[in-house]
C-alpha positions as CSV (number, residue, x, y, z in Angstrom):
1,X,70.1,85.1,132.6
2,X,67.8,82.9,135.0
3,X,70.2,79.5,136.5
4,X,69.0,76.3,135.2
5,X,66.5,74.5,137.3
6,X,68.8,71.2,138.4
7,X,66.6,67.7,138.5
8,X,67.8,64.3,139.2
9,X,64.4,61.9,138.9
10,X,62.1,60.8,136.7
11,X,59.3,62.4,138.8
12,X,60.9,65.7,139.1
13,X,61.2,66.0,135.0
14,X,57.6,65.0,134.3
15,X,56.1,67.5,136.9
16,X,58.4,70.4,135.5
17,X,57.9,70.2,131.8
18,X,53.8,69.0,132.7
19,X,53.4,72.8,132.2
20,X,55.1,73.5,128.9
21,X,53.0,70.5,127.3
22,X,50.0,72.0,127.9
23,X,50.6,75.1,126.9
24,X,51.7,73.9,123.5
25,X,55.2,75.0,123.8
26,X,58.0,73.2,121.7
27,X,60.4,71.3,123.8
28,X,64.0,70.8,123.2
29,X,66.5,68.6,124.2
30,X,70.5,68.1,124.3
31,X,72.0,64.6,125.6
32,X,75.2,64.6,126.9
33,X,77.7,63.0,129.3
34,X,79.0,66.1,131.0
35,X,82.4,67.7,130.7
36,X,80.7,70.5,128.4
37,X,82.7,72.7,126.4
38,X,81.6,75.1,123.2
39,X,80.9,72.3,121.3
40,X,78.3,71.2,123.7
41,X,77.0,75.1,123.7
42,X,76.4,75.5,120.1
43,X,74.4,72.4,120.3
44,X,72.1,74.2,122.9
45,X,72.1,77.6,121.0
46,X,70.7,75.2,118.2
47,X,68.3,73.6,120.5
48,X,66.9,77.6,121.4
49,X,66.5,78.8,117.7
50,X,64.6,75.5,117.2
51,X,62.2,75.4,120.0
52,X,62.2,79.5,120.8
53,X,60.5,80.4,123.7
54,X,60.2,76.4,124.6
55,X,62.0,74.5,127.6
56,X,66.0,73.3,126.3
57,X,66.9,70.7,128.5
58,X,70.1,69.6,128.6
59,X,70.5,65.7,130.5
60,X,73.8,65.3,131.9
61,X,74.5,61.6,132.3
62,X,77.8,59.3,132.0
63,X,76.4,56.2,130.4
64,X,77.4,53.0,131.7
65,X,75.9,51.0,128.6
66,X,77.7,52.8,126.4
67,X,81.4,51.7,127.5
68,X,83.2,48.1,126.8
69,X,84.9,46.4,129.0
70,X,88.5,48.3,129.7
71,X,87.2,51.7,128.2
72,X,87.4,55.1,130.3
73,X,83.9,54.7,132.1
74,X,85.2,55.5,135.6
75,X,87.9,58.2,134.9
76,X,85.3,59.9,132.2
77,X,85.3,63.9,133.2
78,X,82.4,65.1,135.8
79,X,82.2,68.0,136.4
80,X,78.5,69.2,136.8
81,X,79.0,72.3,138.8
82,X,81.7,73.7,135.9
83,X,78.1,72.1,133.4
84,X,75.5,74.1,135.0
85,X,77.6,77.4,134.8
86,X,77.7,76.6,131.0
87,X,73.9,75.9,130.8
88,X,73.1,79.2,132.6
89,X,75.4,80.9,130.1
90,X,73.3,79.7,126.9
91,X,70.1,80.3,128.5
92,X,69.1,76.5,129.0
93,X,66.1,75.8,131.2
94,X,66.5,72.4,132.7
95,X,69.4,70.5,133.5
96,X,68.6,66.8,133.8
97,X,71.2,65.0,136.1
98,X,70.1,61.2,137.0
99,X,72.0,58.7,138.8
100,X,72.5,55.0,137.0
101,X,69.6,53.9,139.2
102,X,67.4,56.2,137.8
103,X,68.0,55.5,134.5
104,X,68.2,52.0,134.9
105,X,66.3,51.1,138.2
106,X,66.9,47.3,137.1
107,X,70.7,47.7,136.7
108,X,72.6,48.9,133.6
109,X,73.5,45.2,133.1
110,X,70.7,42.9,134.0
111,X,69.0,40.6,131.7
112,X,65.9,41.9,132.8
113,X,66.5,45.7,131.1
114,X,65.2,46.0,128.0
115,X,67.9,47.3,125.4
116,X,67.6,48.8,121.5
117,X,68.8,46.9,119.1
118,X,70.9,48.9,116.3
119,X,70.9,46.8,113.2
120,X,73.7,47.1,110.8
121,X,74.8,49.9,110.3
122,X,76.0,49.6,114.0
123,X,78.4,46.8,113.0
124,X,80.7,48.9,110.7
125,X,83.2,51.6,111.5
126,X,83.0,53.0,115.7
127,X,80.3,49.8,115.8
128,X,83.1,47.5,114.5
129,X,85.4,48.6,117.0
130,X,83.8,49.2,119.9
131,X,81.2,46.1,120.4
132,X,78.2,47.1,121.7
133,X,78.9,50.5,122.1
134,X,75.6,51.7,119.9
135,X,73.3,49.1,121.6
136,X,74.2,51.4,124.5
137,X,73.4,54.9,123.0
138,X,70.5,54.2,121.0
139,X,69.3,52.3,124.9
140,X,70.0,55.4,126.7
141,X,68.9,58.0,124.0
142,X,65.4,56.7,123.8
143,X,64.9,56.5,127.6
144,X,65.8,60.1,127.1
145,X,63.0,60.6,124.9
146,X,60.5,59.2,126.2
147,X,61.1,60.7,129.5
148,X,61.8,64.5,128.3
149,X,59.3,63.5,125.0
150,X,60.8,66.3,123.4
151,X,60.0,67.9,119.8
152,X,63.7,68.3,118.6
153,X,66.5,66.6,120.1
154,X,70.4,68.3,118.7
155,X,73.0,66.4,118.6
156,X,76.7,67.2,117.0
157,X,77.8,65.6,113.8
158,X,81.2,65.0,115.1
159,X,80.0,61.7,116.6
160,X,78.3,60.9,112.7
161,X,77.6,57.8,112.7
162,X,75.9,58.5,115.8
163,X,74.1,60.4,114.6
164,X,73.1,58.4,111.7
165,X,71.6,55.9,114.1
166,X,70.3,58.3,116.4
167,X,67.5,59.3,113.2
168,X,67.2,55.9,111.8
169,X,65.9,54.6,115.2
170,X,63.7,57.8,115.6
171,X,62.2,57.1,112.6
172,X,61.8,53.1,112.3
173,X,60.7,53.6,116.1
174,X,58.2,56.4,115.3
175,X,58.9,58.4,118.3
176,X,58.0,61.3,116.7
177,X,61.8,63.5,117.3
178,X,63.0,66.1,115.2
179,X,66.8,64.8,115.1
180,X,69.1,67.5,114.1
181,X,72.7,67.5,113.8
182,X,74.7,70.2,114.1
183,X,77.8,71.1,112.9
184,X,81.5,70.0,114.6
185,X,83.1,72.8,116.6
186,X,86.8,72.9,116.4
187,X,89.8,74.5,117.8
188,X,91.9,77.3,116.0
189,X,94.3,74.4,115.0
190,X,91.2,72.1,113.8
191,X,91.3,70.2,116.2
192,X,87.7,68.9,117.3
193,X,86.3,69.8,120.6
194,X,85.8,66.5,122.6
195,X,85.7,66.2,126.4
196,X,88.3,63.3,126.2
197,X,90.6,66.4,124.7
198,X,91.6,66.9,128.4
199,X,93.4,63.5,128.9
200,X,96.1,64.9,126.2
201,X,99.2,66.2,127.3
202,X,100.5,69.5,125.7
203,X,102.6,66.8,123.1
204,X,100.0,64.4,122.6
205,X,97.4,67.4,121.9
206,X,99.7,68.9,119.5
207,X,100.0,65.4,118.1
208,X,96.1,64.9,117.6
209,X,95.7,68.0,115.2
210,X,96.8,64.9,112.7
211,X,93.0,64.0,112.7
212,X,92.2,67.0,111.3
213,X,94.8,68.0,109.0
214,X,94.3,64.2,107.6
215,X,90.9,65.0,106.8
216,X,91.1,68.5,105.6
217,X,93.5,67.1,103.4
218,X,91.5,64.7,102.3
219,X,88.9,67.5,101.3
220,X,91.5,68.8,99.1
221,X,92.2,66.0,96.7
222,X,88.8,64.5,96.7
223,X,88.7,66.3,93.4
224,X,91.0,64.2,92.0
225,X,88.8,61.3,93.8
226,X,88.5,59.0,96.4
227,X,91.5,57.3,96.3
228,X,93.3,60.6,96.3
229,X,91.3,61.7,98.9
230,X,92.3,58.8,101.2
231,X,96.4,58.6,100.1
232,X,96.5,62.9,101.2
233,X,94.8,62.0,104.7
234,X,97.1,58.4,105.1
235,X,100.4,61.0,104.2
236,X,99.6,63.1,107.0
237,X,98.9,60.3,109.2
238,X,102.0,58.6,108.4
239,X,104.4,61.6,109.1
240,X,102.6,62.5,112.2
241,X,104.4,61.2,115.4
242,X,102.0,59.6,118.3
243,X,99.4,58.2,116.2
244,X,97.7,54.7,116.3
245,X,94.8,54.6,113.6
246,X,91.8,52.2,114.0
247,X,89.9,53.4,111.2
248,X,90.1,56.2,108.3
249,X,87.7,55.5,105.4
250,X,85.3,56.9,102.8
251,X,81.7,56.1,102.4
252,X,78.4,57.5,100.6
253,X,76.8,60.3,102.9
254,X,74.8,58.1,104.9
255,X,77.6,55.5,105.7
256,X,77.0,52.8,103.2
257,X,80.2,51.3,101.3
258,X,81.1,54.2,98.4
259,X,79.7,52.7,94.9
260,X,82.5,51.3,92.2
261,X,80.3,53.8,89.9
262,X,80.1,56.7,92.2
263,X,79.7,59.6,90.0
264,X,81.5,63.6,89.6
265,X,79.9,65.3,92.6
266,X,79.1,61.8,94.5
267,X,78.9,63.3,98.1
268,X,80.6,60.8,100.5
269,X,82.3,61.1,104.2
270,X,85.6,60.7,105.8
271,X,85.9,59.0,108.7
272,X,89.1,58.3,111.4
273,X,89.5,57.2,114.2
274,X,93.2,57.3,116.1
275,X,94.5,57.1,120.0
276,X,97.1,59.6,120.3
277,X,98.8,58.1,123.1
278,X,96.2,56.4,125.6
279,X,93.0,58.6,124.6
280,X,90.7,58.1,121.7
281,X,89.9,60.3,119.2
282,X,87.3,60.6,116.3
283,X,86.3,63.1,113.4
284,X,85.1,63.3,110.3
285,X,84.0,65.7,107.1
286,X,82.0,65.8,104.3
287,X,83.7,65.1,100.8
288,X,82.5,65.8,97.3
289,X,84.2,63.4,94.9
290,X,85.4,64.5,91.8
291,X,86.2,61.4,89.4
292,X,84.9,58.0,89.2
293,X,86.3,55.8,92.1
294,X,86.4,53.4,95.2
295,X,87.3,53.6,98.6
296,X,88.2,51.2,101.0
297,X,88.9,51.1,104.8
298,X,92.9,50.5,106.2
299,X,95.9,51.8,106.7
């Protein structure tokens, strides 16, 4: 187990990886903000098995963009020397660590930095919500890629909408990306990994294994449909102390609005999110509807 070379600059990435791109070596790559956990390292186990013997980097970067105005930007977990320890664990090879100037050398908000535009599937759900928020990702994720250029980038499908966005700009922008998504990691009690899990006290994180039960719930009934399906995850909501929900809503598989038609079998997602006291939460699972019917947002 070799420790993860450590880089902070643009020039510093290039020169390192120069070698691995000319020897025809797949390159992968795992974006994150830091405070890594084992959601994070399955993520770069995935990012191994698809690149083998290719550089994983794994960028470690809080991203101002990314956060509206009175979000958790400056109280977000850093902890990069607790990161690294996780990185050398799982075998990554580079750890990319800029500061904001690097990443934006003309300021995260001047009108002089060029920034993605998300289209709209960005307005609905987390996007309708949090304003801006995806403008932000998608800004920071391709900087990402074109700096690392990597073959396959992995990314976890608890942030699913994401996700979504993540691939649709990779492919309408052509950047050539293999955009994977792997599969949520979760506690014993369901409860998905998430680095804002450490602002919850012990009641408040006994409290947020409602997201979860909610949706495996949900799973449960969406036999009988999807309005079933949403009145199971709304019970356990509702008897659940501690718990103010923003969203919890069923669409098709790739986040459209669920058809009035949708047919036995229709595959569709649930989606919540909740702040269980001051901290914000998300999650969501697949659902395969068994009857004919519609869905709608609320609470």
């Amino acid at each position: 187990m070799s420790t993860p070379v450590l880089l902070t600059t643009r020039a510093e990435l290039a020169e390192h990886l120069a070698g691995a791109r000319r020897d025809g070596r797949r390159v992968g790559l795992v974006p994150t903000m830091g405070a890594l956990h084992e959601g994070h390292a399955s993520l770069m186990k995935c990012a191994r098995e698809q690149v083998g013997e290719g550089p994983v980097v794994v960028s470690v970067f809080v991203n101002p963009t990314q956060f509206g105005e009175g979000e958790d930007l400056d109280r977000y977990p850093r902890t990069l020397e607790a990161d690294l320890k996780v990185c050398e664990r799982e075998g990554v090879d580079v750890v990319f660590a800029p500061s904001v100037e690097e990443m934006y050398p003309h300021g995260p908000g001047s009108a002089a930095a060029v920034m993605v535009r998300p289209g709209a599937l960005a307005k609905v759900l987390e996007g309708r919500i949090r304003k801006g928020h995806f403008r932000g990702v998608l800004t920071v994720v391709a900087k990402l890629f074109g700096l690392v250029r990597p073959d396959v980038a992995v990314f976890g499908q608890k942030d699913f909408q994401q996700l979504a966005l993540i691939r649709r700009m990779a492919d309408d922008l052509c950047l050539g990306v293999d955009v994977v998504g792997a599969p949520t990691v979760r506690e014993p009690d369901g409860l998905a990994l998430s680095s804002r899990n450490a602002y919850l006290d012990p009641a408040q994180r006994r409290n947020a294994t409602a997201l979860s039960h909610a949706l495996f719930a949900a799973q449960e009934e969406a036999q009988y449909g999807a309005q079933a399906a949403l009145h199971a995850a709304r019970g356990v909501i509702r008897s659940s102390p501690g718990i103010s929900l923003e969203y919890l809503e069923i669409t098709t598989a790739d986040l459209a609005p669920l058809p009035d038609d949708a047919p036995r079998g229709f595959e569709a997602r649930i989606l919540i999110a909740a702040r269980v006291g001051t901290t914000r939460l998300i999650d969501n699972l697949p659902l395969t509807l068994g009857t004919l019917g519609t869905a709608t947002g609320g609470h």
